[in-house]
C-alpha positions as CSV (number, residue, x, y, z in Angstrom):
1,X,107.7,155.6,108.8
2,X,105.3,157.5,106.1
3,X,105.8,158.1,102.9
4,X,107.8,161.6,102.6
5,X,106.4,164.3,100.4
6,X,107.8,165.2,97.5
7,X,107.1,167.9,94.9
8,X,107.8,166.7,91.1
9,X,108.2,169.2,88.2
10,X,104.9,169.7,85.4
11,X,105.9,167.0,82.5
12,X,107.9,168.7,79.5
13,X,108.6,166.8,76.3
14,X,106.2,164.8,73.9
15,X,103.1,163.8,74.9
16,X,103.2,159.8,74.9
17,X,107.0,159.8,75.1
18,X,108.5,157.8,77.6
19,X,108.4,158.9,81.2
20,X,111.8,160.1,82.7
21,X,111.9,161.0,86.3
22,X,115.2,162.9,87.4
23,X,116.5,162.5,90.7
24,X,118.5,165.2,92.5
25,X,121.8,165.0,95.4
26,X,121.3,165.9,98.6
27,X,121.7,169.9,98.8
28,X,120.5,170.4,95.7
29,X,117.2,170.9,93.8
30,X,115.2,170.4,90.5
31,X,117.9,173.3,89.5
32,X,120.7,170.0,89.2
33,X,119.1,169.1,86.0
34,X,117.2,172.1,84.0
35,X,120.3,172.7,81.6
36,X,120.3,169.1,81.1
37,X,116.1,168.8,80.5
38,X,116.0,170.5,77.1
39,X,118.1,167.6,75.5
40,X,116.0,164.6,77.3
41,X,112.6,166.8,76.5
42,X,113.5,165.9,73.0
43,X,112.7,162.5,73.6
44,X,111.4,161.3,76.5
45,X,108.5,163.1,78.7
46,X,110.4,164.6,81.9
47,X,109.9,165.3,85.3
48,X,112.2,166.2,88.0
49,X,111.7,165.7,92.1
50,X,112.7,167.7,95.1
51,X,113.8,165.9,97.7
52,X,111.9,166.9,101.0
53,X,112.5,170.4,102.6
54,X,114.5,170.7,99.3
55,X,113.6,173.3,96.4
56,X,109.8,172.9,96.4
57,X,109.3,170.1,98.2
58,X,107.4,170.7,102.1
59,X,109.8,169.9,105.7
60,X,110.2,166.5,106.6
61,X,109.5,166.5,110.4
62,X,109.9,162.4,110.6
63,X,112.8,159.8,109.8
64,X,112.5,158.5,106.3
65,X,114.9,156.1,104.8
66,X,116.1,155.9,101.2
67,X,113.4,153.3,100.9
68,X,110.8,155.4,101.6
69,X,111.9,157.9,99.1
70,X,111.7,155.0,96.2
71,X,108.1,154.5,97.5
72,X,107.1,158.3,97.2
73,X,109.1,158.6,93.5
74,X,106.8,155.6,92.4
75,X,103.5,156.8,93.9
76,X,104.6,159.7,91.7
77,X,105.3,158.5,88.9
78,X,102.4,156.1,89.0
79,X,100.3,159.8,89.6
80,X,101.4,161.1,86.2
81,X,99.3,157.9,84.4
82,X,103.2,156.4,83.9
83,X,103.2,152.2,84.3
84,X,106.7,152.0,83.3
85,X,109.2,154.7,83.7
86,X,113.1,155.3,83.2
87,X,114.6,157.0,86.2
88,X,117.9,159.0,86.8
89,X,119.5,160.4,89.6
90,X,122.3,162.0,91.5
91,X,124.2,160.9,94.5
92,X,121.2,160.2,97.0
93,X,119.2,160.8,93.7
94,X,120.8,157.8,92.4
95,X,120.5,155.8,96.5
96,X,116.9,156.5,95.3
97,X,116.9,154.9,92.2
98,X,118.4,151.4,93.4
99,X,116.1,151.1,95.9
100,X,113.2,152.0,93.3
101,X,114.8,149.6,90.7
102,X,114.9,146.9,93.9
103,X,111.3,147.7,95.2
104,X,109.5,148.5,92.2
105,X,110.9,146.4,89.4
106,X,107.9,146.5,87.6
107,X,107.8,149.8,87.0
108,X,111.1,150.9,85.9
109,X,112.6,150.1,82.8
110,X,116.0,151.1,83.0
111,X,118.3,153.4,85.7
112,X,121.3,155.6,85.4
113,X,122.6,155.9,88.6
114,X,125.1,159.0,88.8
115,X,127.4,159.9,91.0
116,X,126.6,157.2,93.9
117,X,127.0,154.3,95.1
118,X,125.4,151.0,96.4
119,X,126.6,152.3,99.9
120,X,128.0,155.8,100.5
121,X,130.5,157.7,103.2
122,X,130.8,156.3,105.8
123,X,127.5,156.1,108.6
124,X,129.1,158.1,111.3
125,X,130.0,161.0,109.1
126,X,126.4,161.5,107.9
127,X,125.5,161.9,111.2
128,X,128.1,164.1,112.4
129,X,127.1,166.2,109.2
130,X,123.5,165.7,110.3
131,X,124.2,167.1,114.1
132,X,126.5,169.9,112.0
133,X,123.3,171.5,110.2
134,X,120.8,171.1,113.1
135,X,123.5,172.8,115.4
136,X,124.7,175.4,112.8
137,X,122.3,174.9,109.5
138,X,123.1,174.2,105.7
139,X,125.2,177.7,105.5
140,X,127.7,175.9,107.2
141,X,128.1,173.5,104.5
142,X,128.6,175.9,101.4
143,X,132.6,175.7,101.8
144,X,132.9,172.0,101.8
145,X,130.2,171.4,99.6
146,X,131.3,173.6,96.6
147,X,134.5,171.6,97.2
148,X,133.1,168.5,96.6
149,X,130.6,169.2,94.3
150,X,132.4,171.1,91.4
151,X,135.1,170.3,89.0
152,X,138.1,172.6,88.7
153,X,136.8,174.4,85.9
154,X,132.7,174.3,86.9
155,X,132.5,177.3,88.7
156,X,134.3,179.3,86.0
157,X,132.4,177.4,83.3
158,X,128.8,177.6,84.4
159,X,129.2,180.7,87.5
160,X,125.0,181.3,87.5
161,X,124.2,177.8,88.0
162,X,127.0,177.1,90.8
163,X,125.8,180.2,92.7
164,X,122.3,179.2,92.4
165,X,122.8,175.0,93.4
166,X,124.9,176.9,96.3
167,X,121.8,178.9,97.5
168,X,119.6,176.0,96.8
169,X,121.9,174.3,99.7
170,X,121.9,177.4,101.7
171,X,117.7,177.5,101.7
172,X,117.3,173.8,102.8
173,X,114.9,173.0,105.8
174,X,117.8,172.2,108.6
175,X,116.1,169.6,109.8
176,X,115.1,167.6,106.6
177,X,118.6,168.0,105.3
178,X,119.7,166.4,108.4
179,X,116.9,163.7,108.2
180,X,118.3,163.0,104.5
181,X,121.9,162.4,106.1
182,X,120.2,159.8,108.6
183,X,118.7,158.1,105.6
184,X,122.5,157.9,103.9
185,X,123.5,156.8,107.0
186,X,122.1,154.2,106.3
187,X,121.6,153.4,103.1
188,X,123.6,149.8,101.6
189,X,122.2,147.6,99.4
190,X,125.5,146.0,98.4
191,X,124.5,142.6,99.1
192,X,121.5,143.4,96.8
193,X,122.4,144.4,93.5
194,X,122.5,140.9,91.6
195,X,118.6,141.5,92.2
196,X,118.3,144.3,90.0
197,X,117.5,142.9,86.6
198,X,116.8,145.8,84.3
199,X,119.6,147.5,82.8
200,X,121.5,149.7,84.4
201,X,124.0,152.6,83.8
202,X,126.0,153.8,86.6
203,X,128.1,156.8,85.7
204,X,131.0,158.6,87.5
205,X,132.4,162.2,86.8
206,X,135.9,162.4,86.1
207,X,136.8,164.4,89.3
208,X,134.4,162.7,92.2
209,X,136.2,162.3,95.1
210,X,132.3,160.9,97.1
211,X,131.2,158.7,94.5
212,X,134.4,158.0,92.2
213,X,135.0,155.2,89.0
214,X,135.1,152.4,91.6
215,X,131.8,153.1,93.0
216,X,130.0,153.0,89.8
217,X,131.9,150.0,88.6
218,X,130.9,147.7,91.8
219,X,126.5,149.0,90.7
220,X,127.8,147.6,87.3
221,X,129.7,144.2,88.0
222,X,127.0,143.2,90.5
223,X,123.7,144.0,88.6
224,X,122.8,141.4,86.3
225,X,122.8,143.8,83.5
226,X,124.9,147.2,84.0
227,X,127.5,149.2,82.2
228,X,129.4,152.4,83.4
229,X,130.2,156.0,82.0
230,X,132.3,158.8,82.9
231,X,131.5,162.4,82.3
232,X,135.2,164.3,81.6
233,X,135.4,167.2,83.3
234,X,132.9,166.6,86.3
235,X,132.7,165.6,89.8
236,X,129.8,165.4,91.6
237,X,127.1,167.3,89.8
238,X,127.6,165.6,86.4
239,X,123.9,167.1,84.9
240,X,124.9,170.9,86.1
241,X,128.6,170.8,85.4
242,X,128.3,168.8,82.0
243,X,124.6,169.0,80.9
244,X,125.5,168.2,77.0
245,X,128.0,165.3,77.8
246,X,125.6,163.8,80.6
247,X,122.1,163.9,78.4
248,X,123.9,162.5,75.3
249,X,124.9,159.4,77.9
250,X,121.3,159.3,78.9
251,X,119.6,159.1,75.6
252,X,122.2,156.8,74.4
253,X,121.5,154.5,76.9
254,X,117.7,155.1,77.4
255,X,117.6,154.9,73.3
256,X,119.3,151.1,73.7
257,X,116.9,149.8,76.5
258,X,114.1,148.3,73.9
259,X,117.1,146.5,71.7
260,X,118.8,145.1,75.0
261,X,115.8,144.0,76.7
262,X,113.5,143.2,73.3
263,X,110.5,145.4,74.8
């Protein structure tokens, strides 16, 4: 396996700030986070990635596994100048970020992992869903997956960005979506959290039925230093649905890191 390609977002935010890459679910693109971004730019120094055939990111034509992705979000991040970064991300955004925390301890300083899990769904689903979209493409996903990804109220409360995340979905490469469901597949590093040793913050929107409170509470018992968060009135786009409620979590956590670990 090679590293996959991935397109990150130009920096926004202070110059010299801290380095905060932003992770997206599978589906979706650097659109997850931008009403979020304004908030963190105030801080931090942002970027956000596209997960391959995603947004701006180029096809995947070979298996990759959630591992690999870690490996291209650090050769990234180690591009922008960064030698320690905090990370954040959603659902396989957040996969992403325990393997990074796992296989690049030394460059990340802390991780909020949202909306996912150590392990996620079950293997054999993510490949049904991956024979689903090379047989029928990512249209035939927009049903289910507005189901899943939006609170009651989202769609009413933010329309524009729904309908955009939705066409996001709808303009995925077939085949690298599908290769992102074989890297779910397998994705489980349950028996490998206790290595993680910077903090962590695993959050949960209130109305995730894929990654709900007992996900993110197993990332937090395990790792040797984690803490959970809800986001009220969410489910599994916590940055698009609630971008106020989840950058105030971020920066309160991210703002905490140097006390907790005395950097």
């Amino acid at each position: 396996m090679t590293v996959p390609a991935i397109a990150v977002t130009d920096p926004v935010g202070p110059d010299g700030a801290p380095l905060l890459v932003l992770g997206p679910s599978l589906g979706t693109s650097t659109i997850l986070w931008e009403k979020a971004i304004p908030a963190l730019a105030e801080r931090y120094r942002v970027v956000a990635w596209d997960l391959p055939g995603h947004g701006a990111s180029s096809p995947a034509r070979e298996s990759f596994s959630v591992a690999d992705l870690a490996d291209a979000v650090a050769e990234a991040g180690r591009g922008l100048g960064a030698d320690r970064i905090l990370y954040a991300g959603v659902s396989l955004g957040g996969a992403v970020g325990q393997e990074l925390c796992l296989r690049h301890p030394d460059l990340v300083r802390a991780a909020a992992i949202i909306a996912s899990g150590a392990q996620i769904g079950d293997p054999q689903a993510w490949h049904d869903r991956a024979a689903q979209v090379r047989d029928q493409s990512t249209s035939s996903l927009i049903t289910g997956s507005a189901q899943r990804w939006f609170a009651p109220d989202s769609v009413a409360r933010e329309p524009e960005l729904s309908g955009r995340l939705l066409h996001a979905l709808q303009d995925a490469d077939d085949e690298s979506y599908a290769l992102c469901c074989e890297a779910l597949a397998g994705h489980d590093v349950r028996t490998r959290l206790g290595e993680i040793p910077m903090p962590v913050l695993a959050v949960w929107g209130e109305h995730d039925g894929v990654a709900p409170e007992a996900k993110a509470v197993e990332i937090a018992e395990h790792v040797r230093d984690g803490r959970t968060a809800r986001v009220a009135g969410a489910a599994h786009l916590p940055p698009a649905e609630q971008p106020e409620a989840t950058a105030a979590l971020l920066r309160d956590f991210f703002d905490g890191v140097d006390e907790r670990t005395g950097a």
